[in-house]
C-alpha positions in Angstrom: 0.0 0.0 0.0 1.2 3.5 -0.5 0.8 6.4 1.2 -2.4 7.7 -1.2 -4.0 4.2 -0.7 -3.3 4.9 3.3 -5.1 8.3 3.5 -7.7 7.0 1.2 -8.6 4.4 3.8 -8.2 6.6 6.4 -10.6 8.9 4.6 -13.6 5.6 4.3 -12.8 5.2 8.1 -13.3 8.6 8.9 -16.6 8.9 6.6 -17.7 5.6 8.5 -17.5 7.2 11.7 -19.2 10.1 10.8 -21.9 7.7 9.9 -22.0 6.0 13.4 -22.2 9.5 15.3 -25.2 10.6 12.9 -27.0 7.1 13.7 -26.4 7.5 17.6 -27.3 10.9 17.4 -30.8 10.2 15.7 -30.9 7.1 18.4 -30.0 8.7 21.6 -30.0 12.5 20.8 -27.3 15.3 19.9 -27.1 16.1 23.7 -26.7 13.0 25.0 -23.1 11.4 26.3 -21.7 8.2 26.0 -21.4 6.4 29.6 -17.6 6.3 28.8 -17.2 9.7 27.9 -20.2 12.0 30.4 -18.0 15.4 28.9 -18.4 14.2 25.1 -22.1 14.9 23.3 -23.2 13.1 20.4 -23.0 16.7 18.8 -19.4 17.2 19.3 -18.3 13.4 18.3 -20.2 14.0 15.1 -17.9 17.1 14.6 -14.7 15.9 15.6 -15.2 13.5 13.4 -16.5 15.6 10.4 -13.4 17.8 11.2 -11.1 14.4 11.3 -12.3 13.8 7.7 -11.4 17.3 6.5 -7.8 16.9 7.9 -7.3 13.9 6.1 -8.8 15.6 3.4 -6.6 18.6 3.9 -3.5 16.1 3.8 -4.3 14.6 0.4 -4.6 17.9 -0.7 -1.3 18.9 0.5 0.4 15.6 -1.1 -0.8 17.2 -4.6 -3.4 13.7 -4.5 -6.5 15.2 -5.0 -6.9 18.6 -6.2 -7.9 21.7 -4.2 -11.0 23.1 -5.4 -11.3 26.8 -5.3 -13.8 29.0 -2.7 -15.9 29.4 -5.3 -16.0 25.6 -6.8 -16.8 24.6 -3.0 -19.5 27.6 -2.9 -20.9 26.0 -5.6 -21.1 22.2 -4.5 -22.6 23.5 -1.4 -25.5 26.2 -2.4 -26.5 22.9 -5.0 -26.1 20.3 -2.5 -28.6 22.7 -0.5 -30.9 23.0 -2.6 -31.4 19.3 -3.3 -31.7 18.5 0.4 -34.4 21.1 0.8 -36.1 19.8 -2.6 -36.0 16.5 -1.2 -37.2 17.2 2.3 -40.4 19.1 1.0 -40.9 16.1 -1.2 -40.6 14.0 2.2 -42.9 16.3 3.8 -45.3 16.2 0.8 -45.5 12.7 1.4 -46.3 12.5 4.9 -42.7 10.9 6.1 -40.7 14.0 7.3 -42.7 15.6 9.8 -42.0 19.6 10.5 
């Protein structure tokens, strides 16, 4: 394995874990703590670990493995991204599943 292949994992791990602190944040709430940890909320594992995944991010970006997009390429990918999710929940809400 080389080092791209290493961050690249690194990066699914990362994404994974986002995953988990989303789930056990819609299971047990943002505000709640993990027996283990009383200090740590479900809110801030979810962004440690968002922030984890930008640093590895960051760190391919650095190693010239994936390109750096510009402010205004990322502006873009987000004001779309936004507008999907909102089309989408109305959709959900149209259909009686997301409730306000």
């Amino acid at each position: 394995m080389n080092e791209e292949e290493y961050l690249l994992v690194c990066l699914m791990e990362e994404a994974s874990e986002i995953a988990q602190a989303a789930a056990k944040s819609i299971r047990f709430g943002l505000d709640d703590t993990h027996p283990d940890r009383p200090k740590e909320t479900n809110e801030q594992d979810l962004l440690t670990e968002f922030y984890q995944l930008l640093t590895v991010m960051e760190l391919l970006q650095e190693n010239g493995q994936i390109k750096k997009l510009s402010t205004a390429d990322i502006q873009k990918i987000k004001v779309k991204k936004k507008a999907k999710l909102i089309e989408y929940m109305n959709y959900s809400k149209d259909k009686g599943k997301l409730r306000e």
